[in-house]
Backbone as a ProteinNet text record, in pm:
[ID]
protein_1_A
[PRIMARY]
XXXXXXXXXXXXXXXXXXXXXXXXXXXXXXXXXXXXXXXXXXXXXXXXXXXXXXXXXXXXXXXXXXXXXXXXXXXXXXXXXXXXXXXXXXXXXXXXXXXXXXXXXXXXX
[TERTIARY]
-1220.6	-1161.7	-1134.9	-1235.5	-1157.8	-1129.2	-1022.4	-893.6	-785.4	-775.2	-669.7	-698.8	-784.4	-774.8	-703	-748.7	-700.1	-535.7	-518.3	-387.6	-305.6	-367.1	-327.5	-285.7	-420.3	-369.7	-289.5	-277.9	-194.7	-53.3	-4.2	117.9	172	20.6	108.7	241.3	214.3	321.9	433.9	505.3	579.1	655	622.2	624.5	568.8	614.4	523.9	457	385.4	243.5	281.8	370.2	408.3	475.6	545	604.8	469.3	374.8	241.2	213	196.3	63	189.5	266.7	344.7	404.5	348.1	342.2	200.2	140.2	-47.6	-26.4	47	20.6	92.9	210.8	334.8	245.2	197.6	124.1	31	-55.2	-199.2	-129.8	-47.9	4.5	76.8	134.5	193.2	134.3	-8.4	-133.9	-196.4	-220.3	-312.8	-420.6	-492.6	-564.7	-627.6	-739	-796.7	-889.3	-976.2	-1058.3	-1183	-1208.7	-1358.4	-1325.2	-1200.8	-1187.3	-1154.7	-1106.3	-1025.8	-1243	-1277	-1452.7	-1558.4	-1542.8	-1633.9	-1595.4	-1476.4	-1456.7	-1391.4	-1398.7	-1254.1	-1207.9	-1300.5	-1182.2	-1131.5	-1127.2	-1066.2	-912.1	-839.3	-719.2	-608.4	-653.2	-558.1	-567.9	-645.3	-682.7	-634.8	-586.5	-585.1	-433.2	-344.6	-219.3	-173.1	-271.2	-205.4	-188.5	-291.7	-267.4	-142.5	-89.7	-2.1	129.9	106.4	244.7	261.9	165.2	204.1	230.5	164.4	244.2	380.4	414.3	534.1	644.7	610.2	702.5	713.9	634.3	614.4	642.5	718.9	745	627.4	507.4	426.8	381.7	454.6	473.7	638.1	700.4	777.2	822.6	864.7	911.7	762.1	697.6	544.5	486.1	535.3	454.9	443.4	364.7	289.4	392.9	407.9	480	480.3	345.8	326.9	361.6	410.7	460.7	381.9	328.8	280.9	131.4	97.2	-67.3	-138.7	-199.3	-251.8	-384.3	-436.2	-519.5	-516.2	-421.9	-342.5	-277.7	-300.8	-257.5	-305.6	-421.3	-471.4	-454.8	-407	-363.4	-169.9	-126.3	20.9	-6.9	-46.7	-14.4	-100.7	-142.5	-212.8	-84.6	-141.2	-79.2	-117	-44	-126	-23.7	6.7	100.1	54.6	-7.5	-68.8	-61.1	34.8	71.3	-10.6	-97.5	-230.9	-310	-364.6	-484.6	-417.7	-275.2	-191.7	-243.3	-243.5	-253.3	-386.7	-499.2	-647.5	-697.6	-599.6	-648.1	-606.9	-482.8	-395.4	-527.7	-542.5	-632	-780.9	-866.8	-963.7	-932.4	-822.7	-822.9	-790.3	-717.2	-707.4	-809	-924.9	-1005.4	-1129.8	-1112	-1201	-1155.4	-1041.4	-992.9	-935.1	-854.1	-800.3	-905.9	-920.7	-1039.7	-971.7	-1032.1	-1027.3	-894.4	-865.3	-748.4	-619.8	-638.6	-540.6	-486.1	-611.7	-620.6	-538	-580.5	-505	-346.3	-303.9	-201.9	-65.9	-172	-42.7	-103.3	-154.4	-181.1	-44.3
400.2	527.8	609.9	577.7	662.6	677.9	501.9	452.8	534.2	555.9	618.8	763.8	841	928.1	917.9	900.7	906.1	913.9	779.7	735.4	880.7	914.7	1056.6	1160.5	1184.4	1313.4	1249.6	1140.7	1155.3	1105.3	1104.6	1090.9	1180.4	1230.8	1349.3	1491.1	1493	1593.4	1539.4	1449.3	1392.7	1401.7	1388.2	1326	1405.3	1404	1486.7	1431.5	1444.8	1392.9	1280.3	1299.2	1190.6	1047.4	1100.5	1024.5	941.1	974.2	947.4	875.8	899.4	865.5	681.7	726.3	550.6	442.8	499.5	412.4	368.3	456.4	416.6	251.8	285.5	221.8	66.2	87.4	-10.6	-104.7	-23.1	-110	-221.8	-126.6	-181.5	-322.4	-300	-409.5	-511.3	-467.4	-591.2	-632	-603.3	-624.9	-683.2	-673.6	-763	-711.6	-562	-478.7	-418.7	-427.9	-331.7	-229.8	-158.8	-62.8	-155	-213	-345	-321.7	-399.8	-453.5	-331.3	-241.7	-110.3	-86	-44.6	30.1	-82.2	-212.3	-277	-374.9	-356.5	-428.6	-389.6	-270.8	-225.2	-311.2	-349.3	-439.9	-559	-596	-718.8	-716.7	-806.2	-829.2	-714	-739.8	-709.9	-581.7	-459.9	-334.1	-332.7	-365.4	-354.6	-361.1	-446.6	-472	-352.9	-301.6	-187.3	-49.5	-51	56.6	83.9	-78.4	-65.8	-56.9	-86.3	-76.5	57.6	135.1	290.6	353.9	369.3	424.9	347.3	250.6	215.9	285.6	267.1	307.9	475.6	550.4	676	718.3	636.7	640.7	711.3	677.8	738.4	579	452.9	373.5	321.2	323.9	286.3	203.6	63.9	-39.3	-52	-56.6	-120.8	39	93.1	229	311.2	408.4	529.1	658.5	726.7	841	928.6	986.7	1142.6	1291.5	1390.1	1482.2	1628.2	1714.6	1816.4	1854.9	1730.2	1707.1	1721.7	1793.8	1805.4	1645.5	1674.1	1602.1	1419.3	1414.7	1296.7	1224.2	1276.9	1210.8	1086.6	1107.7	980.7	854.6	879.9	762.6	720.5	787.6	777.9	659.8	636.3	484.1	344.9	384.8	223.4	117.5	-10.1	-97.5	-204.3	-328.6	-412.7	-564.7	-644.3	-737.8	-778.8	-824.6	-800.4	-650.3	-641.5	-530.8	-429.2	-544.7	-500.2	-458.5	-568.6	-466.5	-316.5	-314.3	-139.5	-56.8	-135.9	-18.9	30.2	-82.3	-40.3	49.6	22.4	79.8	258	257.9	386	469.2	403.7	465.3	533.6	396.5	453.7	534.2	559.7	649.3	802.7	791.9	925.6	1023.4	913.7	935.9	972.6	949.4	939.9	1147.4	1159.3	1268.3	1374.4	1411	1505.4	1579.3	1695.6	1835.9	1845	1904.4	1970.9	2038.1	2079.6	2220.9	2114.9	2007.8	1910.7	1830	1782.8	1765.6	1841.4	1954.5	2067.9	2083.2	2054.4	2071.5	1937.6	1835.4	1724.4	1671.2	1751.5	1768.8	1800.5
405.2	371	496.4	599.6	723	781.7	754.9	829.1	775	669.4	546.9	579.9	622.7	609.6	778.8	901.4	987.3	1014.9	915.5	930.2	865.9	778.3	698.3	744.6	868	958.2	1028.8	1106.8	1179.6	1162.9	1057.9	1023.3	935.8	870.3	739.4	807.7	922.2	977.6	967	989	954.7	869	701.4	599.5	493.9	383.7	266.3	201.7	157.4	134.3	35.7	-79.4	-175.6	-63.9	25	72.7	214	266.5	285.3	217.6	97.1	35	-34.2	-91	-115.5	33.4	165.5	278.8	261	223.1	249	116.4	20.2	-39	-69.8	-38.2	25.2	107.5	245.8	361.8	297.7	191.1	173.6	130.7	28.9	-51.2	73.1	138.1	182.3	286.4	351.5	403.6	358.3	180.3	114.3	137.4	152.7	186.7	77	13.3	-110.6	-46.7	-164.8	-119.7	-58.7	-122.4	-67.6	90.9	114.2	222.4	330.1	278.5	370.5	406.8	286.7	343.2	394	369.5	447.2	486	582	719.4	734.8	804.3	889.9	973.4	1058.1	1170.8	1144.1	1023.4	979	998.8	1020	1130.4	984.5	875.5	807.2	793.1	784	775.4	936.1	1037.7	1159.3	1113.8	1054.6	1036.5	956.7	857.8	773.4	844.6	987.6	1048	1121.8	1156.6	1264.1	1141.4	1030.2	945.3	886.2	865.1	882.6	954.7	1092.8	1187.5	1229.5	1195.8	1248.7	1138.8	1004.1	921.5	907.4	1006.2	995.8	1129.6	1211	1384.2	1445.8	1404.5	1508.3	1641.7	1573.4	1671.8	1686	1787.6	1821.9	1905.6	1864.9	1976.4	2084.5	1953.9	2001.5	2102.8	2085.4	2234.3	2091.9	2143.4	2054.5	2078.5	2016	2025.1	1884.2	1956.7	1946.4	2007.5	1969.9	2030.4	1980.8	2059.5	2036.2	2023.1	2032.2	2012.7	2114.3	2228.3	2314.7	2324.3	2303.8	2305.5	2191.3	2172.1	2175.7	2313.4	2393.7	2538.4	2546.5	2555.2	2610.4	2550.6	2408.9	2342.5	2360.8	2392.2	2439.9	2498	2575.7	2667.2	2633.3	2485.9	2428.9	2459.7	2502.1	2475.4	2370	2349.2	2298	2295.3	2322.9	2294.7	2114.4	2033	1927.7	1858.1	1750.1	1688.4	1600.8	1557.7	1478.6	1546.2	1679.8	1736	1756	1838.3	1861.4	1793.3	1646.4	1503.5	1504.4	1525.5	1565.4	1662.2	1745.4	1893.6	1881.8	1836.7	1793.3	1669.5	1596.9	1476.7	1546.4	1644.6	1723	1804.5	1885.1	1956.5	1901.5	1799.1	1766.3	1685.6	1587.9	1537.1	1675.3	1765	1922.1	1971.4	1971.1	2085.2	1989.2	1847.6	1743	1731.1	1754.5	1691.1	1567.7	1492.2	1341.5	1345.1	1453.9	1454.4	1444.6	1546.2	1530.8	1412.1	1350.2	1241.4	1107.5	1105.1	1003.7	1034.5	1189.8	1234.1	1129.8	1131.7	1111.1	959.4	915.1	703.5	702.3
[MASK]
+++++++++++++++++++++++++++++++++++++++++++++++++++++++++++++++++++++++++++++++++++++++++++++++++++++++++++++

């Protein structure tokens, strides 16, 4: 659950929440991703794949690079790499769940 929520803040600016919430669910599905599997194993390759297929379908990844705008403290995740698209999506999810304050947070609800 707080992969989904992550993925939440940081794409809900974007997007309205209906339109959020049927990527969260599109992904899961074509991830092959349930609740079992989303809460006890996150790092399983496929909850790693659903991260990278929301932010991609929500351009918070682009042509494999991260691109966020306005987020102060989102910097440090701007320059994840990953040749592997899924770990990106992992790496993107830990890092933002790592460095977003609350204020940031409320910002991209």
């Amino acid at each position: 659950m707080k992969l989904t929520l992550v993925i939440l803040l940081a794409i809900g600016h974007l997007t309205s929440s209906n339109d959020v919430q049927t990527i969260v669910v599109e992904c899961a599905k074509k991830e092959g991703v349930s609740d079992d599997l989303l809460r006890n194993h996150p790092t399983d390759m496929r909850v790693k794949c659903l991260a990278y297929c929301q932010y991609e379908r929500t351009k918070v990844i682009v042509n494999n690079r991260v691109s966020i705008q306005g987020i102060p403290n989102a910097k440090p995740c701007l320059g994840l790499r990953d040749t592997n698209k899924c770990e990106l999506g992992y790496k993107l999810k830990e890092c933002l769940s790592k460095y977003l304050t609350g204020r940031e947070r409320e910002e991209l609800v």
